[in-house]
C-alpha positions as CSV (number, residue, x, y, z in Angstrom):
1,X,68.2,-25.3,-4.3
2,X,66.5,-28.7,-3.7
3,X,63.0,-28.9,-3.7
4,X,62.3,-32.7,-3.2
5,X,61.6,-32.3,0.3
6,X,58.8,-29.7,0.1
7,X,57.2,-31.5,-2.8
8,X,57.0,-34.2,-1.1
9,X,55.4,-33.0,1.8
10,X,53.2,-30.8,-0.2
11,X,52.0,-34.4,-1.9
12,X,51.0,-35.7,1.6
13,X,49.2,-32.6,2.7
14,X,47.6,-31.5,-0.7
15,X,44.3,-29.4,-0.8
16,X,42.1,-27.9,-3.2
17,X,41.8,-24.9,-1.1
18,X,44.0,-22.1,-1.8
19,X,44.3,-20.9,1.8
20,X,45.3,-24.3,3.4
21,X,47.8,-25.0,0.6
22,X,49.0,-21.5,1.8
23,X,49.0,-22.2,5.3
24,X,51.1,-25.7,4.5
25,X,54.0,-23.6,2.7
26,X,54.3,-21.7,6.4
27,X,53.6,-25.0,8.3
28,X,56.9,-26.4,6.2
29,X,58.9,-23.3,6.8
30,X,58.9,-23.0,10.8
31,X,60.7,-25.9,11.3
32,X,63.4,-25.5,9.1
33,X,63.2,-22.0,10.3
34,X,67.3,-21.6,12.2
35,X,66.1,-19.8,15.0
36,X,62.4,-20.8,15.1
37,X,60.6,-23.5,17.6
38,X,57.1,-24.6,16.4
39,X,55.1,-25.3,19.3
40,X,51.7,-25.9,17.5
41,X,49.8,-26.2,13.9
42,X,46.2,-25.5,13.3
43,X,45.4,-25.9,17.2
44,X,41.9,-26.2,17.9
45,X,40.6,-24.9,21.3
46,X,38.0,-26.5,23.2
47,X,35.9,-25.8,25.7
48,X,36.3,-28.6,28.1
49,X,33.4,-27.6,29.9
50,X,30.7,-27.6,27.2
51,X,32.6,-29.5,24.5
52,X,32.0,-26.2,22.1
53,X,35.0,-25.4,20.0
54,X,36.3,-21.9,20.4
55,X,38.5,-21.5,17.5
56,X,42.1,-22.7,16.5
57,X,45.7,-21.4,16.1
58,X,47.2,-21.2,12.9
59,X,50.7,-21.1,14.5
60,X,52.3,-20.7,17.9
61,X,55.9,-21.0,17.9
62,X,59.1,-19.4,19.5
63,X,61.4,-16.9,17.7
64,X,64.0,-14.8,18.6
65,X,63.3,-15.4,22.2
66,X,59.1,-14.3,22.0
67,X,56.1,-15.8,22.2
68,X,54.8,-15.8,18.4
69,X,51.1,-16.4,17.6
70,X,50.5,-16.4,13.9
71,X,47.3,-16.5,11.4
72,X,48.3,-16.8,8.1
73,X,45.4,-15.9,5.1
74,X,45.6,-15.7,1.3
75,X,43.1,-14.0,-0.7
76,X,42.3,-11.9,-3.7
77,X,39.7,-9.1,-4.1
78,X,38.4,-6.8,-6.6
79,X,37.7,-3.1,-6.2
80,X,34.3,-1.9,-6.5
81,X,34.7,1.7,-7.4
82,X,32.7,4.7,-5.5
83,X,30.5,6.8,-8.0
84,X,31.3,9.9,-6.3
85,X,34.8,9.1,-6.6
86,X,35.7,8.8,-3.1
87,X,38.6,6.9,-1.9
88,X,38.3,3.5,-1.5
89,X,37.4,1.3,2.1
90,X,37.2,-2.3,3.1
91,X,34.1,-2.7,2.2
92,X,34.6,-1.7,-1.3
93,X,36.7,-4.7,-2.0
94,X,35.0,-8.7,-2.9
95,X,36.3,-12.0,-3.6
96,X,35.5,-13.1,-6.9
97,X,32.7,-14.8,-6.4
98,X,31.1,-11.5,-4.5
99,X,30.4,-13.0,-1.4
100,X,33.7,-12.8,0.5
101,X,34.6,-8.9,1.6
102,X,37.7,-7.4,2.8
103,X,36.1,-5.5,6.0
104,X,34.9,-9.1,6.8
105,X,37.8,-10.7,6.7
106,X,39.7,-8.7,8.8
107,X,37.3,-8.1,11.4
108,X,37.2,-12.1,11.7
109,X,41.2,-12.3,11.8
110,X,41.5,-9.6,14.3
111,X,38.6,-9.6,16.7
112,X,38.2,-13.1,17.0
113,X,41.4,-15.2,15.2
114,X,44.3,-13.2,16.8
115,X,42.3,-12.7,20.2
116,X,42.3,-15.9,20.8
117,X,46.0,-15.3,22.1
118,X,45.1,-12.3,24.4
119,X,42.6,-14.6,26.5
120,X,43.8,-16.7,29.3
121,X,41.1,-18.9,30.0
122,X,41.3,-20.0,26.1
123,X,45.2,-20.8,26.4
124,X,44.6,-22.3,29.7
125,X,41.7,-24.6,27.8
126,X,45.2,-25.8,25.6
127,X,47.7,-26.1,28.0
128,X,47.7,-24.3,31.9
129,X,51.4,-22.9,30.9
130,X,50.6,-21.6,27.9
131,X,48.7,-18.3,30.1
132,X,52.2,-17.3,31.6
133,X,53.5,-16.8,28.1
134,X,52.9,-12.9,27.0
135,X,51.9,-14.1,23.0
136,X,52.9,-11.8,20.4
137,X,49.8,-11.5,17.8
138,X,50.8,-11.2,14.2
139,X,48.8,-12.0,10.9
140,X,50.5,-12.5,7.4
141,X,47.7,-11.6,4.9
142,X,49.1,-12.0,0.9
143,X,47.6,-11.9,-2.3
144,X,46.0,-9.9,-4.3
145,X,43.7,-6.2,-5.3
146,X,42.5,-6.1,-8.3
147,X,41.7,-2.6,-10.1
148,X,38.9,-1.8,-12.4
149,X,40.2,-1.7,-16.0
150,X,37.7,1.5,-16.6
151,X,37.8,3.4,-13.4
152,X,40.9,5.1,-11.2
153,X,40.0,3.4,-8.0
154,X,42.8,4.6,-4.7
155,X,44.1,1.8,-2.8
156,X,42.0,1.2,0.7
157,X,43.7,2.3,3.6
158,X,46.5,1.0,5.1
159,X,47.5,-1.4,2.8
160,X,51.2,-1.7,1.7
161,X,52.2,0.7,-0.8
162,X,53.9,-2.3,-2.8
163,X,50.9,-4.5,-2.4
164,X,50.6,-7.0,-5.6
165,X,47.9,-5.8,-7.6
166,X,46.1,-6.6,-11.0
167,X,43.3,-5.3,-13.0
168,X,39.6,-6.8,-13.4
169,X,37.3,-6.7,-16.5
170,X,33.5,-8.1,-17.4
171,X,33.1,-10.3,-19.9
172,X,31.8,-8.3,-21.8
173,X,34.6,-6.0,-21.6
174,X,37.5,-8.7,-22.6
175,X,37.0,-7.6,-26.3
176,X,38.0,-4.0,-25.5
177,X,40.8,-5.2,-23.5
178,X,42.0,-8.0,-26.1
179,X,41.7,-5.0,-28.7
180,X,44.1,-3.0,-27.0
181,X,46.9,-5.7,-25.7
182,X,46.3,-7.2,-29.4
183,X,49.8,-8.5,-29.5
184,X,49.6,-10.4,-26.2
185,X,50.0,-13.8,-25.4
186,X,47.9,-15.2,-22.6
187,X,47.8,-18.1,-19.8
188,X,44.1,-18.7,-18.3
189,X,45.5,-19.9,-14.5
190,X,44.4,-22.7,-12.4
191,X,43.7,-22.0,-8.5
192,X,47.1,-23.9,-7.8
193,X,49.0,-21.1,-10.0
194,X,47.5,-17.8,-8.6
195,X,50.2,-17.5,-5.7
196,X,53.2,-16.9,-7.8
197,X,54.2,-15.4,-11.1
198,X,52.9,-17.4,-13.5
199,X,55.8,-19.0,-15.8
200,X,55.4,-20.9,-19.1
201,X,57.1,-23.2,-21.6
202,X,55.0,-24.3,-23.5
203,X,53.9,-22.6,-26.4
204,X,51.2,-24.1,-27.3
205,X,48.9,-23.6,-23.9
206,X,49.1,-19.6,-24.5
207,X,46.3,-18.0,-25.7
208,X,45.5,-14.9,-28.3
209,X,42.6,-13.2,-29.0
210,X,39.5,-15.3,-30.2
211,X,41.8,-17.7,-28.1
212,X,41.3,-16.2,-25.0
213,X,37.1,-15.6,-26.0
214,X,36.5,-19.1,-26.3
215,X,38.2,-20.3,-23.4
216,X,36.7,-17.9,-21.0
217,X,33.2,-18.7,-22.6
218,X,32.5,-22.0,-21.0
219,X,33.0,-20.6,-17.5
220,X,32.2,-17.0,-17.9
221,X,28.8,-17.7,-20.2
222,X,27.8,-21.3,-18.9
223,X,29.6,-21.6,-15.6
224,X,29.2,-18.3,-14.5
225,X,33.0,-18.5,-12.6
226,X,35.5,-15.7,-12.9
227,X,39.0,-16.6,-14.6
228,X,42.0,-15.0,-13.6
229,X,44.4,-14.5,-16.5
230,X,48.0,-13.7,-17.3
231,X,49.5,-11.4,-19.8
232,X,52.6,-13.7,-20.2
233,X,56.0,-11.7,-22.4
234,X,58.5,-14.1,-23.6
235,X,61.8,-14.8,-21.8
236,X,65.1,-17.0,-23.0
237,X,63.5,-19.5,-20.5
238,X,60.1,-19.6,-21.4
239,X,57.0,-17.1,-21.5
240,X,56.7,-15.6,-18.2
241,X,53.5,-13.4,-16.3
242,X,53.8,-9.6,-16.5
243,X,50.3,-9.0,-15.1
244,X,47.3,-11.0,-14.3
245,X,43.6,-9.9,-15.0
246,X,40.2,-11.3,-13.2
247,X,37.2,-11.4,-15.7
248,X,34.0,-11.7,-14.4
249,X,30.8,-12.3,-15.0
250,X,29.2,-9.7,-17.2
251,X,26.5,-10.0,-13.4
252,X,29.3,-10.0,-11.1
253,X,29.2,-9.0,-7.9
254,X,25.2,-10.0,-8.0
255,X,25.9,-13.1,-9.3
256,X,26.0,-14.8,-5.9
């Protein structure tokens, strides 16, 4: 209903870092949060012995009465489909630039990120009272699995059946694809837009067919960087994202 406020504070802690500007949205919420007390942001724990730093909270805070620590993590991966056709694992899922994996990412958040929590001598390295609180670990991991275009690819375990999911191509597969959404319109998105539904209204920054080709060319061909893109449908507001599509290099994921 009024934004100024978290614009504003989004202008004094901007970053080109999707996970940061992700972790800033929840560092804004907490305290305007009715029944929430934030004790601590991006905590670092140090080792007052040997000066070596442990790790850091994301969050520590009070709600409804417990002891809340909280990681927060944003990413998006891209399924790499089994031959044999077997159901998808973590491992099967990579950033898009191939050298981020999903198996890695959680085994970082939950063995070592959310354990910091269930040590006492690494609260008591923050604050002696901090040991005598019984800390609730939770994690709030968003974003995105993309699909192959080509290939039925099962979801990897555990993962919320209403996850948010897109598709992924090669270059050298956006032809096919363009050829069979001819009619669509389409937004190439900037980091900043990939957390929300991409909305539009401006004609003139969609993209069709040859379009699209020549504006994934300079970073697909010469760049070698993946693109995410929106299939944007027109609304009485504006043009507004239906689904979003990574397209890789025609290399990708041995491209890093």
């Amino acid at each position: 209903q009024d934004p100024a406020p978290l614009l504003n504070y989004l202008d004094q802690h901007s970053s080109q870092r999707l996970g940061l500007y992700f972790e800033q949205l929840w560092r804004f919420y907490w305290p305007h949060h009715p029944q929430a007390e934030l004790i601590a942001h991006n905590l670092q724990v140090v080792n007052h012995t040997s000066g070596q730093t442990l790790g850091a909270f994301d969050f520590l805070l009070t709600l409804d009465g417990n002891y809340w620590h909280m990681e927060t993590a944003v990413k998006f991966y891209l399924g790499l489909a089994s031959t044999d056709g077997a159901a998808s694992d973590w491992q099967d899922w990579r950033g898009p630039g191939a050298e981020d994996r999903l198996d890695l990412k959680l085994r970082r958040l939950l063995d070592h990120q959310l354990a910091l929590s269930r040590d006492p001598l690494t609260l008591a390295q923050l604050d002696p009272s901090f040991a005598n609180h019984p800390w609730k670990p939770c994690l709030r991991l968003a974003g995105y699995l993309f699909y192959p275009h080509d290939t039925a690819m099962a979801p990897p375990r555990l993962v919320h059946p209403q996850h948010l999911r897109g598709h992924w191509c090669h270059w050298r597969q956006w032809q096919t694809v363009c050829d069979k959404l001819s009619d669509s319109d389409w937004l190439a998105l900037e980091r900043y837009q990939w957390l929300s539904p991409a909305f539009c209204d401006q004609e003139e920054k969609l993209l069709r067919g040859e379009q699209s080709r020549q504006v994934l060319h300079r970073s697909l061909q010469l760049l070698q960087r993946p693109v995410l893109m929106a299939r944007m449908e027109a609304a009485t507001d504006g043009w507004w994202e239906v689904e979003r599509w990574f397209v890789v290099p025609d290399a990708w994921p041995q491209s890093d």
